[in-house]
C-alpha positions in Angstrom: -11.1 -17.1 -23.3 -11.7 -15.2 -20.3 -9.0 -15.4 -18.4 -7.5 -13.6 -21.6 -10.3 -11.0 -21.9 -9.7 -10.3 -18.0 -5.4 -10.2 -18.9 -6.0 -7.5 -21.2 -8.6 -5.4 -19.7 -5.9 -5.8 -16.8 -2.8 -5.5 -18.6 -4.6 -2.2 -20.5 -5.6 -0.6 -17.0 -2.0 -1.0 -15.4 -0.1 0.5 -18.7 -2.9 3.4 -19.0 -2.2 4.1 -15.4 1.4 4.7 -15.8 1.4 6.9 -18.3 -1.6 9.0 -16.4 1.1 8.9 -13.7 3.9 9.7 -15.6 2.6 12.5 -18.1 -0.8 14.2 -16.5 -0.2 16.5 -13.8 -2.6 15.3 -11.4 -4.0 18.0 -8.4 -4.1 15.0 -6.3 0.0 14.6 -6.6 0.0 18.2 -5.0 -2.3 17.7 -2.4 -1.5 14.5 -0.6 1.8 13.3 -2.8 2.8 11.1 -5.6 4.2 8.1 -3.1 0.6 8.2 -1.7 -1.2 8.3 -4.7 0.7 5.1 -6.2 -0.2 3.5 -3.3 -3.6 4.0 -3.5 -3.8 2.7 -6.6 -1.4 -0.6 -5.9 -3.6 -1.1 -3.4 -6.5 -0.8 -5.4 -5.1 -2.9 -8.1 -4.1 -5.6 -5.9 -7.9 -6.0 -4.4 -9.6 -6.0 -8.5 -7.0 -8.5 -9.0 -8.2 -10.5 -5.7 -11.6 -10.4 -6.2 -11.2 -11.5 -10.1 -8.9 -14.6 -9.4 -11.7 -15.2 -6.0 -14.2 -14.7 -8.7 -12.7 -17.4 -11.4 -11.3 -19.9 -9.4 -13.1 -22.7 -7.8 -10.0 -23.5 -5.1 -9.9 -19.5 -4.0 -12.2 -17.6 -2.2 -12.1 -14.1 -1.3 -12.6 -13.7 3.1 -9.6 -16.3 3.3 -7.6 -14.6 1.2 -8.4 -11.2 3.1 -7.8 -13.3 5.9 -4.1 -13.9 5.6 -3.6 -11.0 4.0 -4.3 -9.1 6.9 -2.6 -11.4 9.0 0.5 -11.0 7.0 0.4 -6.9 5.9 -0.8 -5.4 8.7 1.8 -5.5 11.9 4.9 -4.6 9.6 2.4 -1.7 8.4 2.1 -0.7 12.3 5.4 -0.8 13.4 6.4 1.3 10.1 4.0 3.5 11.5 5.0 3.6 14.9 8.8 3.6 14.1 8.1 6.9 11.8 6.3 8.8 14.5 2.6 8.8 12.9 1.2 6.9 15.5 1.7 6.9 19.3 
Protein backbone atom coordinates (compact mmCIF):
# COMPACT_ATOMS: atom_id res chain seq x y z
CA UNK A 1 0.00 0.00 0.00
CA UNK A 2 2.68 2.41 0.10
CA UNK A 3 4.67 1.89 -2.56
CA UNK A 4 1.25 2.82 -4.35
CA UNK A 5 0.46 5.87 -2.13
CA UNK A 6 4.23 7.04 -2.98
CA UNK A 7 3.40 6.00 -7.18
CA UNK A 8 0.69 8.41 -7.06
CA UNK A 9 1.84 11.21 -5.11
CA UNK A 10 4.84 10.66 -7.68
CA UNK A 11 2.97 10.07 -10.75
CA UNK A 12 0.58 13.33 -9.67
CA UNK A 13 3.82 15.61 -9.11
CA UNK A 14 5.43 14.70 -12.57
CA UNK A 15 1.96 15.21 -14.64
CA UNK A 16 1.23 18.63 -12.58
CA UNK A 17 4.68 19.68 -13.44
CA UNK A 18 4.26 19.35 -17.08
CA UNK A 19 1.43 21.12 -17.50
CA UNK A 20 2.98 24.10 -15.09
CA UNK A 21 5.73 23.83 -17.81
CA UNK A 22 3.72 23.63 -20.68
CA UNK A 23 0.78 26.33 -19.95
CA UNK A 24 2.09 28.92 -17.02
CA UNK A 25 4.42 31.37 -18.13
CA UNK A 26 7.04 31.10 -15.58
CA UNK A 27 9.52 34.45 -14.96
CA UNK A 28 12.08 31.87 -14.27
CA UNK A 29 11.86 30.61 -18.20
CA UNK A 30 12.86 34.31 -18.98
CA UNK A 31 15.58 34.67 -16.64
CA UNK A 32 17.79 31.67 -16.83
CA UNK A 33 15.79 29.52 -19.71
CA UNK A 34 13.43 26.79 -20.14
CA UNK A 35 16.30 23.97 -20.90
CA UNK A 36 17.62 25.02 -17.52
CA UNK A 37 14.69 25.02 -15.69
CA UNK A 38 13.64 21.29 -16.81
CA UNK A 39 16.75 20.38 -15.59
CA UNK A 40 16.48 21.57 -12.37
CA UNK A 41 13.59 19.90 -11.85
CA UNK A 42 14.78 16.32 -13.49
CA UNK A 43 17.33 16.73 -11.30
CA UNK A 44 15.28 17.33 -8.46
CA UNK A 45 12.97 14.60 -9.34
CA UNK A 46 15.57 12.05 -9.83
CA UNK A 47 17.07 12.79 -6.06
CA UNK A 48 13.04 12.54 -4.28
CA UNK A 49 12.86 9.47 -6.21
CA UNK A 50 16.42 8.28 -4.77
CA UNK A 51 15.91 9.04 -1.45
CA UNK A 52 12.26 7.32 -1.46
CA UNK A 53 13.39 3.90 -3.10
CA UNK A 54 16.84 4.50 -0.28
CA UNK A 55 14.06 5.14 2.15
CA UNK A 56 11.83 1.77 1.31
CA UNK A 57 14.21 -0.61 0.40
CA UNK A 58 16.21 -2.76 2.74
CA UNK A 59 18.97 -3.78 -0.14
CA UNK A 60 19.46 0.19 -1.15
CA UNK A 61 20.92 2.85 0.57
CA UNK A 62 21.31 6.30 -0.28
CA UNK A 63 25.63 7.49 0.01
CA UNK A 64 26.24 4.35 -2.37
CA UNK A 65 23.91 5.17 -4.65
CA UNK A 66 25.25 8.90 -4.66
CA UNK A 67 28.38 7.23 -4.79
CA UNK A 68 28.19 5.84 -8.30
CA UNK A 69 26.19 8.25 -9.43
CA UNK A 70 28.76 10.65 -9.20
CA UNK A 71 31.17 8.40 -10.41
CA UNK A 72 29.18 7.77 -13.44
CA UNK A 73 27.46 11.62 -14.23
CA UNK A 74 30.03 13.68 -13.47
CA UNK A 75 33.17 13.48 -16.06
CA UNK A 76 30.76 13.38 -19.16
CA UNK A 77 29.18 16.52 -17.38
CA UNK A 78 32.81 18.16 -17.40
CA UNK A 79 33.93 17.46 -20.61
CA UNK A 80 30.37 18.81 -21.93
CA UNK A 81 31.42 21.71 -20.14
CA UNK A 82 34.78 22.01 -21.18
CA UNK A 83 34.06 21.07 -24.87
CA UNK A 84 31.26 24.06 -24.90
CA UNK A 85 33.67 26.74 -23.60
CA UNK A 86 32.06 27.27 -19.96
CA UNK A 87 34.83 26.12 -18.27
CA UNK A 88 38.60 26.55 -18.84
Amino acid sequence: MLFFLVGLGWSFHVTFTLMMLLTVKQPEHRIAGVLFSVVVIYAMNLLTMALMVAALSHSVTFVPWLGRWAAISLPPMAGLSTSCGLVA
